[in-house]
C-alpha positions in Angstrom: 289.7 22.5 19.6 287.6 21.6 16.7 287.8 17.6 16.1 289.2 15.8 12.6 286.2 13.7 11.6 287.8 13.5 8.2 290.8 12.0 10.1 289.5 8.0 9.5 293.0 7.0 10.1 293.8 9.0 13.9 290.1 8.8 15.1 287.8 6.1 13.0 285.5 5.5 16.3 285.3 9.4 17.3 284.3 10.0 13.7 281.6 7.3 14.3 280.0 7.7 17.0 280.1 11.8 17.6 277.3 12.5 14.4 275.3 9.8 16.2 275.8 11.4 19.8 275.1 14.3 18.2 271.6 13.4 16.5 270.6 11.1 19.5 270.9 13.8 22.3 269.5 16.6 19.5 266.4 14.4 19.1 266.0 12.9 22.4 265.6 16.8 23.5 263.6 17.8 21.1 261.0 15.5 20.4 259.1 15.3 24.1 258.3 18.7 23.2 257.5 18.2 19.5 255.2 15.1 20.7 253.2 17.9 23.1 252.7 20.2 20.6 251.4 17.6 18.1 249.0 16.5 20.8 247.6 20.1 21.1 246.8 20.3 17.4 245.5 16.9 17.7 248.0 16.0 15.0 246.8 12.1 15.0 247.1 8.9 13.4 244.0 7.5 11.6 243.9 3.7 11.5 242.8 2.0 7.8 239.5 -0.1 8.1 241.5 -3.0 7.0 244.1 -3.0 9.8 244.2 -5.0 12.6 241.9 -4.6 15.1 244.3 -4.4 17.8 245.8 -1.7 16.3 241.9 0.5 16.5 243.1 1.9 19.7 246.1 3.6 18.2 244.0 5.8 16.7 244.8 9.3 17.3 248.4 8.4 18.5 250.5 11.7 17.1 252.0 11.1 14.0 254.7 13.3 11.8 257.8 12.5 14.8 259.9 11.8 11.4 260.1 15.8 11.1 262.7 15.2 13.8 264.5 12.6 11.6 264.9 15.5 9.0 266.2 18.0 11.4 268.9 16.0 13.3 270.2 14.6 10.0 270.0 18.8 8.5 271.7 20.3 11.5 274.1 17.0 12.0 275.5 17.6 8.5 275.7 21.7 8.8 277.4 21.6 12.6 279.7 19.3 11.3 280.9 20.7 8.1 281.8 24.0 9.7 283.9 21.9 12.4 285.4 20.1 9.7 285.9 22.8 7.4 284.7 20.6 4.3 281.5 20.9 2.4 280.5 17.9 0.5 278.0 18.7 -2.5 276.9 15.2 -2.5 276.4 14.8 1.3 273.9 18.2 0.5 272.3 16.7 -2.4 271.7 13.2 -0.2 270.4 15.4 2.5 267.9 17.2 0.1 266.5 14.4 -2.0 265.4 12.6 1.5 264.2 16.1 3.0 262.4 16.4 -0.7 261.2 12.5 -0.1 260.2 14.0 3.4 257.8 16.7 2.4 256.1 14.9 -0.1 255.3 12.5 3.1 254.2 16.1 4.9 252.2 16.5 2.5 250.4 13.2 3.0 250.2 13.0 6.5 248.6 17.0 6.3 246.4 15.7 3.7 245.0 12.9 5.8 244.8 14.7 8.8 242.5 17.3 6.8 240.5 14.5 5.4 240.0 13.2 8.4 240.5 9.6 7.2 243.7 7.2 6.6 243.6 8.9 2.8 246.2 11.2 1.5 248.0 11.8 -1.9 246.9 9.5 -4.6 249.6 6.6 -5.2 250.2 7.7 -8.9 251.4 11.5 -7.9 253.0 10.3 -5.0 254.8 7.8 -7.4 255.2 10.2 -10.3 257.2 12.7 -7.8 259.1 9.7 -6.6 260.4 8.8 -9.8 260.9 12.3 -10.8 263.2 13.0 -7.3 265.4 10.1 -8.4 265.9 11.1 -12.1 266.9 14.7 -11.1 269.2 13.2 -8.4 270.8 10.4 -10.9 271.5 13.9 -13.6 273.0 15.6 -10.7 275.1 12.8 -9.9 276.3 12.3 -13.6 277.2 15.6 -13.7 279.1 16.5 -10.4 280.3 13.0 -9.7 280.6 10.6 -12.1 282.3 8.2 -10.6 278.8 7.2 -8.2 278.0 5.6 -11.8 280.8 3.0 -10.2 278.3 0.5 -9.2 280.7 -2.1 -6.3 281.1 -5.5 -7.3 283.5 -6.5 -4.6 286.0 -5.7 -2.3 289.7 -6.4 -2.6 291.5 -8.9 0.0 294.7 -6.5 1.0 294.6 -3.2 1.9 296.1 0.1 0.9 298.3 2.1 2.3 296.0 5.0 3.3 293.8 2.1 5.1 291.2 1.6 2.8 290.5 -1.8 0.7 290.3 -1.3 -3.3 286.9 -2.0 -5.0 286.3 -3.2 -7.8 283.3 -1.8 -10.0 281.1 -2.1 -12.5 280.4 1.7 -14.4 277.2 2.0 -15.2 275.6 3.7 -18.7 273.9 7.0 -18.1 270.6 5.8 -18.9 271.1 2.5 -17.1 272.2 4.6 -14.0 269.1 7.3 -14.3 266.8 4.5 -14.6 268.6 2.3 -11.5 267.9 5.8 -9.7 264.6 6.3 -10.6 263.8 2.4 -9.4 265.8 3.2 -6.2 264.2 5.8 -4.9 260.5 4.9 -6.0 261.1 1.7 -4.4 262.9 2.3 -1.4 260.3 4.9 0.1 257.2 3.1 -0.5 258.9 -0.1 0.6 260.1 1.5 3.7 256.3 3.1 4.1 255.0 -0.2 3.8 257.5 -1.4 7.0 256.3 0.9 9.0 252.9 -0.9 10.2 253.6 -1.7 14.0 255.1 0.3 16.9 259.0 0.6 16.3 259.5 -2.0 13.5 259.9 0.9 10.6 262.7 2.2 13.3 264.5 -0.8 14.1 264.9 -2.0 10.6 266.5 0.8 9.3 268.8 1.6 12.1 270.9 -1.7 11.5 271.0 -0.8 7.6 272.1 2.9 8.5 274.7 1.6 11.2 276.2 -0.9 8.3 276.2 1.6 5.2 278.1 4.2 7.8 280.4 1.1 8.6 280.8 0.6 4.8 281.2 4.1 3.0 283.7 4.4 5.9 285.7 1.4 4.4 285.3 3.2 0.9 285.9 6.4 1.9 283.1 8.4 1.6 283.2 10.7 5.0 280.5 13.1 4.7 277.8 10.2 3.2 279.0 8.0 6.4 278.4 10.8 8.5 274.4 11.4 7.3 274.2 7.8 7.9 275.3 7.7 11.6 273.5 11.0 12.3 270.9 9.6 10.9 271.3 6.3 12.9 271.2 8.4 15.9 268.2 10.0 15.3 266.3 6.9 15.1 267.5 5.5 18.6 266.0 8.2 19.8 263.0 8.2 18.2 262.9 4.7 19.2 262.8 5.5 23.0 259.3 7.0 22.2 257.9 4.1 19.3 258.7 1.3 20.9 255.5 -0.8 22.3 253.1 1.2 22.8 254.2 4.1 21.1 253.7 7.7 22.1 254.1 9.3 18.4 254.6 7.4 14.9 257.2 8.6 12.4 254.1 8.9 9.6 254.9 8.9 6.0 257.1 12.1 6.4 259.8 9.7 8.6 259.1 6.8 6.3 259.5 8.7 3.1 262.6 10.5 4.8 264.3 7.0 5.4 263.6 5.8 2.1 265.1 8.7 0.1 267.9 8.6 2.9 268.7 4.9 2.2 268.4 5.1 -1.7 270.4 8.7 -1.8 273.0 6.5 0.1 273.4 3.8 -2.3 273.0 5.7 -5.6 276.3 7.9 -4.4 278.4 5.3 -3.3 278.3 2.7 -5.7 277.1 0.5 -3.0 273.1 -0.8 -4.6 275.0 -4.4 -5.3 274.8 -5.2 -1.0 271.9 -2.6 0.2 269.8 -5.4 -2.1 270.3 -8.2 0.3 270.1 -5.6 3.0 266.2 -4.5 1.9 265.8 -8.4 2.0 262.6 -6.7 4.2 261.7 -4.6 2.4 261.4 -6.3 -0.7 259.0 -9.0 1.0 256.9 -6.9 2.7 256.2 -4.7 -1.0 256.1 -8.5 -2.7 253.7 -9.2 -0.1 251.4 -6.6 -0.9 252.1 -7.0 -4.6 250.8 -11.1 -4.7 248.0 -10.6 -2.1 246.4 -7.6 -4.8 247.2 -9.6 -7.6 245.9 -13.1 -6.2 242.6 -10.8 -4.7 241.6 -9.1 -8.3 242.6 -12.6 -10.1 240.6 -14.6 -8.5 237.5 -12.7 -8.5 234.9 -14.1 -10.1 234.0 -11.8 -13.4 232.1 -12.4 -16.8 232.9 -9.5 -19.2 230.2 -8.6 -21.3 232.4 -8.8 -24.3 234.3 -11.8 -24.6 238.3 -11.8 -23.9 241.2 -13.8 -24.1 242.9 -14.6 -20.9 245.6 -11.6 -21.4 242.7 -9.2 -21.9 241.1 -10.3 -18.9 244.2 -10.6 -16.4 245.1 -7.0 -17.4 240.8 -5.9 -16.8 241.0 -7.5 -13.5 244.2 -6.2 -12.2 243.6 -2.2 -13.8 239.9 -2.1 -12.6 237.9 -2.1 -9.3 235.7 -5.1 -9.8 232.8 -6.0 -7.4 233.1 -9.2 -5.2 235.7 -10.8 -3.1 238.7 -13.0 -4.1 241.3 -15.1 -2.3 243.8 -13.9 -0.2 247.5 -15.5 0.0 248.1 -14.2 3.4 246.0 -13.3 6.4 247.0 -9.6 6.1 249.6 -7.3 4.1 251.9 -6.1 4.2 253.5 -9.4 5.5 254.7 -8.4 9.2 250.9 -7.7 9.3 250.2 -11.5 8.4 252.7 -12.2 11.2 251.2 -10.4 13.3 247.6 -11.6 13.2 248.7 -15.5 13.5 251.3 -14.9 16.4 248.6 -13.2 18.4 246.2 -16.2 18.2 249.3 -17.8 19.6 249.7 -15.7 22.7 252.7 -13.8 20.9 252.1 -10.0 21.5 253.2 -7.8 18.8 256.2 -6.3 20.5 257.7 -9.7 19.8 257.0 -9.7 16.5 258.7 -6.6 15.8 261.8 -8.2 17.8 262.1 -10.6 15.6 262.1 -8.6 12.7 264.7 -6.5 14.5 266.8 -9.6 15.0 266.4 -10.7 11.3 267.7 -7.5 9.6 270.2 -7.7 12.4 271.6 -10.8 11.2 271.2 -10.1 7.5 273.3 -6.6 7.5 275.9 -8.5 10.2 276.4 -11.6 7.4 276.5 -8.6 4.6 278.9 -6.4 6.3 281.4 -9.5 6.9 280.8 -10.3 3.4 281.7 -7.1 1.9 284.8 -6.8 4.1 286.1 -10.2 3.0 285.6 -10.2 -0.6 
């Protein structure tokens, strides 16, 4: 007997936790052997100059395990719509705009490897691609479902009679929505990139943020979307067996890019970008981190232009060129759980503790907005 998953009201648990049994056992299977063959086409990381020194004997750690993230989510979301018997065209289009987010990490992680060196894409095509992805999503969303335009303000105290709380919304204009989209998912993958800098931190912040956005387009009925997420959140336990300190493969930026496009495909459909914001609370330090220490570095260099500028002109030379020299730095390292890192290890604090502790903080954050969203 095929199970309900659509039932919420008969089986809410089952519907839960079966996409992320799924995923978990699907990945937990699969990757030992994907980690071997990676090692035989000595599929490594490459370590950036800047990095920590600790982190020099990582080097040549197999990388790309976030393929695995692509095909448990794939296979989670086709298995269970033939049980099911429903096919959701969003739940597809979420699916492809992460795997698209996920080969344009390939693409970056093959492109290193080639080069031999921690180089791949340039930023601006990866960016420009980025943006694009999200524009074409937001017009497909406009189109098929206009009602994702309902951006969630809050959530209504009683409850209906089919279970579910009523929101209520804010309906965004087209081009406010298209350009919220291209934000989102520009944002959200290089942010999520940026997090993933130590063994299993990339991982462990997501998987809360996946487990709560399942727990919350539950509540608001969107059943195929929740079930990505948990699939998704299953995937990543996994992969965590294998990431954690000291890591036996890295998700590279084809799992990082993945999640990012995931988590912003998640949002954008559901109306649900008002709470992911506090959610990314993370994320957006660790990009702000990398944003000030560039800008304070450039700023501060020391630079006489042979043609005299005002101060405009020369803030916009310093930050758009390559100048010669060194400037200040803000923090010891960025992206900031790098900054962490380096001061807690003249403490004695090894890095797997670090990484707990940002586990424990996004832990705490999606915990105080979950209990926030189903109160108000």
């Amino acid at each position: 007997m095929f199970f309900d998953l659509s039932n919420l009201s008969n089986k809410p648990i089952l519907y839960l936790m079966v996409p992320f049994g799924f995923a978990f056992v699907f990945t937990v299977l699969l990757l030992p052997f994907y980690i071997s063959w990676l090692k035989r086409l000595q599929i490594g990381q490459f370590i950036r100059e800047e990095g920590p020194a600790s982190h020099v004997a990582k080097a040549k750690t197999p990388t790309t395990g976030g393929v695995l993230f692509v095909l448990a989510v794939s296979v989670s979301l086709i298995v269970f719509s033939i049980l099911t018997h429903r096919y959701s065209m969003v739940a597809i289009a979420t699916t492809i705009l992460a795997a698209a987010c996920a080969l344009l990490g390939l693409t970056d992680d093959l492109a290193k490897f080639m080069n031999r060196a921690n180089r791949g894409l340039s930023a601006a095509s990866r960016l420009l691609l980025e943006m694009l992805f999200g524009a074409i999503f937001a017009l497909f969303l406009i189109y098929t479902q206009p009602q994702a335009k309902d951006v969630i303000v809050s959530m209504s105290s009683f409850v209906t009679n089919a279970g579910l709380a009523t929101a209520h919304v804010l309906t965004l204009p087209n081009l406010v929505f298209i350009g919220l989209a291209i934000s989102m998912v520009a944002s959200t993958t290089n942010s999520v990139n940026l997090n993933d800098g130590m063994d299993g931190l990339a991982a462990g912040v997501a998987l809360p943020i996946l487990l709560t956005l399942s727990i919350m387009l539950t509540k608001t009925n969107n059943m195929s979307l929740s079930l990505i997420a948990m699939a998704c959140a299953g995937a990543l336990a996994a992969f965590l067996l294998f990431n954690c300190y000291p890591a036996r493969v890295f998700m590279g930026d084809v799992g990082s890019l993945f999640l990012g496009g995931l988590l912003a495909a998640l949002v954008l459909s559901s109306g649900l970008t008002i709470w992911f914001i506090p959610m990314a609370l993370i994320y957006i330090l660790e990009a702000m981190s990398v944003i000030i220490q560039v800008s304070v570095f450039k700023l501060t260099k020391s630079y006489e232009p042979p043609v005299p500028m005002n101060k405009l002109s020369l803030t916009i030379y310093k930050l758009t060129h390559k100048l010669p020299g060194e400037g200040k730095r803000i923090f010891r390292m960025s992206p900031l759980h790098h900054h962490f890192e380096a001061v807690l290890a003249e403490k004695g604090i090894p890095e797997w503790q670090v990484v707990l502790g940002f586990w424990s903080l996004q832990f705490v954050i999606c915990f105080i907005v979950l209990a926030a969203f189903s109160r108000f």
